[in-house]
C-alpha positions as a Python dict, from the first residue, in 0.01 Angstrom:
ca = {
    (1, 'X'): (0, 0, 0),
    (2, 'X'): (3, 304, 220),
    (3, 'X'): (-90, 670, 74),
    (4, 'X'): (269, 798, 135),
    (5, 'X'): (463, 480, 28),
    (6, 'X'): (242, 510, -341),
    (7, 'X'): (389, 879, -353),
    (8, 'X'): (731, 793, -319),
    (9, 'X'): (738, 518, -561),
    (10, 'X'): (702, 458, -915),
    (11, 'X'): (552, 260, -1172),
    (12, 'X'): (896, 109, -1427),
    (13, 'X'): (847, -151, -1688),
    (14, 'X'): (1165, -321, -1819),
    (15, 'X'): (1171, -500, -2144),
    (16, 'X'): (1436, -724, -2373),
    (17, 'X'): (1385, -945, -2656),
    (18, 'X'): (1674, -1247, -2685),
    (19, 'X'): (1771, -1412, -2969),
    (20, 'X'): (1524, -1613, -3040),
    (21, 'X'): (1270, -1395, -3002),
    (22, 'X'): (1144, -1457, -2650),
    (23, 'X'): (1001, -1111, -2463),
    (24, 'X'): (1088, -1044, -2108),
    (25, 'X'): (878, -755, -2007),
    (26, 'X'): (858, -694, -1629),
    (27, 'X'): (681, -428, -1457),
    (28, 'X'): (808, -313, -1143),
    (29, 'X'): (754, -62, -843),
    (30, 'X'): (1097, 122, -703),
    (31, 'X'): (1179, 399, -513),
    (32, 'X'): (1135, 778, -682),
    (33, 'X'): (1471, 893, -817),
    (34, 'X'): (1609, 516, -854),
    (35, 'X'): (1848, 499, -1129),
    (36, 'X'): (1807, 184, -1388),
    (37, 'X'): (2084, 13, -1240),
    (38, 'X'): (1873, -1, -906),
    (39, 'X'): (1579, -87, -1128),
    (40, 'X'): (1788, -390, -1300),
    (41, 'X'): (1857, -536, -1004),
    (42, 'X'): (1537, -513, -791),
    (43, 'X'): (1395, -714, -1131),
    (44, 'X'): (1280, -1014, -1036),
    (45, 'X'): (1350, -1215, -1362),
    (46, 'X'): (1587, -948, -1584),
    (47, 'X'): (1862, -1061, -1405),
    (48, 'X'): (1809, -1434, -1420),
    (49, 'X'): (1888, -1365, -1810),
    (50, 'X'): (2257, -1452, -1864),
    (51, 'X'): (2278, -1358, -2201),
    (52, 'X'): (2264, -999, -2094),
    (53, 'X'): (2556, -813, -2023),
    (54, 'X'): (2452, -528, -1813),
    (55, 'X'): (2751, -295, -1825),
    (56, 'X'): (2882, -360, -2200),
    (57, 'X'): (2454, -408, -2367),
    (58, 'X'): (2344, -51, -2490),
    (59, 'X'): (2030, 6, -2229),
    (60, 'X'): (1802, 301, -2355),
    (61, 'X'): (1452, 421, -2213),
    (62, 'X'): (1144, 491, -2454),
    (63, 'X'): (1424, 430, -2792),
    (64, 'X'): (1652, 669, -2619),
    (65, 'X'): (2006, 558, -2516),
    (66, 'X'): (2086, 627, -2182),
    (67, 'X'): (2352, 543, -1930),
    (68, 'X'): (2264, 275, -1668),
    (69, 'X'): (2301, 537, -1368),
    (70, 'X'): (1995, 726, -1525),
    (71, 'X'): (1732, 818, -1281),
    (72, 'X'): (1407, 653, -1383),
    (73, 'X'): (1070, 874, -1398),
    (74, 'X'): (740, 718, -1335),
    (75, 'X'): (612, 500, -1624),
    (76, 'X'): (909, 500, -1802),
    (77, 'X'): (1031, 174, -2012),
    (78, 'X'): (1385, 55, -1980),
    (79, 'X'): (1477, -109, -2283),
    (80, 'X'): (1755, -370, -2250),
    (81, 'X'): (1954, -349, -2640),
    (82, 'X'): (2135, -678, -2733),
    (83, 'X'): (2434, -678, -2973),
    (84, 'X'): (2285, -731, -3393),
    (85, 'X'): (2366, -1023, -3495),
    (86, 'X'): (2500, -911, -3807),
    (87, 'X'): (2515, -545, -3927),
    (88, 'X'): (2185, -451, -4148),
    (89, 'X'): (2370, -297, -4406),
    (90, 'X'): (2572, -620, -4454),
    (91, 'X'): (2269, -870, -4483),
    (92, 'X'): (2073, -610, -4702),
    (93, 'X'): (2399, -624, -4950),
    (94, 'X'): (2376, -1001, -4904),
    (95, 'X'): (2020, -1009, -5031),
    (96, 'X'): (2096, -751, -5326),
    (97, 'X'): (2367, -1020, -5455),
    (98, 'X'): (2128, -1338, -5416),
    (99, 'X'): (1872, -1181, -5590),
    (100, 'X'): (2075, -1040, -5872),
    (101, 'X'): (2245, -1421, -5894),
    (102, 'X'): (1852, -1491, -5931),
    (103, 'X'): (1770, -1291, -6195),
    (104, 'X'): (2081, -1406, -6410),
    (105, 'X'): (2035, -1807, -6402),
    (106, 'X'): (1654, -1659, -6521),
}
C-alpha cells in the first residue's frame, strides 16, 4: 500500500459475541475520520450477522457507549452489545431462592 494511502487510513477492529457464544472479531482498514457506521458496513462479515440490529443494539468502543455516527480513531475496537438475555439482578435473585430451597430440604 502506498506511503500516503497508509497515512490516511486506519487500523479498526470490530468485535461481537452471539448467543451462543461464537466471536466475530474483524479487523479492518477505513478511511481517517470514518464514523462506525461507515466501519459496520465496509465489514466484510459483521454485517452478514442477522441477529444484529444495528440501529436499536447498544454499539460502544473500548467498554464505552457511543453513538453509531462516532468517528473512529486508529486502533480503536468497536464493540457490537447484544440485548441480556435476562436481567443479572433477576437470575442472581433466582439463584439466592434455589439455593435457600437447598439448604431447607437439607
Amino acid at each position: 500500500m502506498p506511503d500516503n494511502l497508509i497515512s490516511q487510513s486506519i487500523n479498526v477492529t470490530i468485535v461481537y459475541v452471539d448467543e451462543s457464544g461464537s466471536l466475530y472479531n474483524e479487523e479492518i482498514i477505513i478511511p481517517k475520520n470514518s464514523t462506525i457506521r461507515e466501519a459496520l458496513f465496509i465489514s466484510k462479515h459483521i454485517l452478514n450477522i442477522k441477529s444484529i440490529d444495528y440501529l436499536s443494539d447498544n454499539i460502544g468502543v473500548f467498554g464505552k457507549l457511543k453513538n453509531i455516527d462516532s468517528e473512529l480513531c486508529d486502533n480503536d475496537r468497536v464493540e457490537i452489545y447484544r440485548k441480556l438475555l435476562s436481567d443479572p439482578r433477576d437470575s442472581r435473585l433466582r439463584r439466592l431462592i434455589k439455593q435457600k430451597s437447598k439448604k431447607s430440604y437439607n
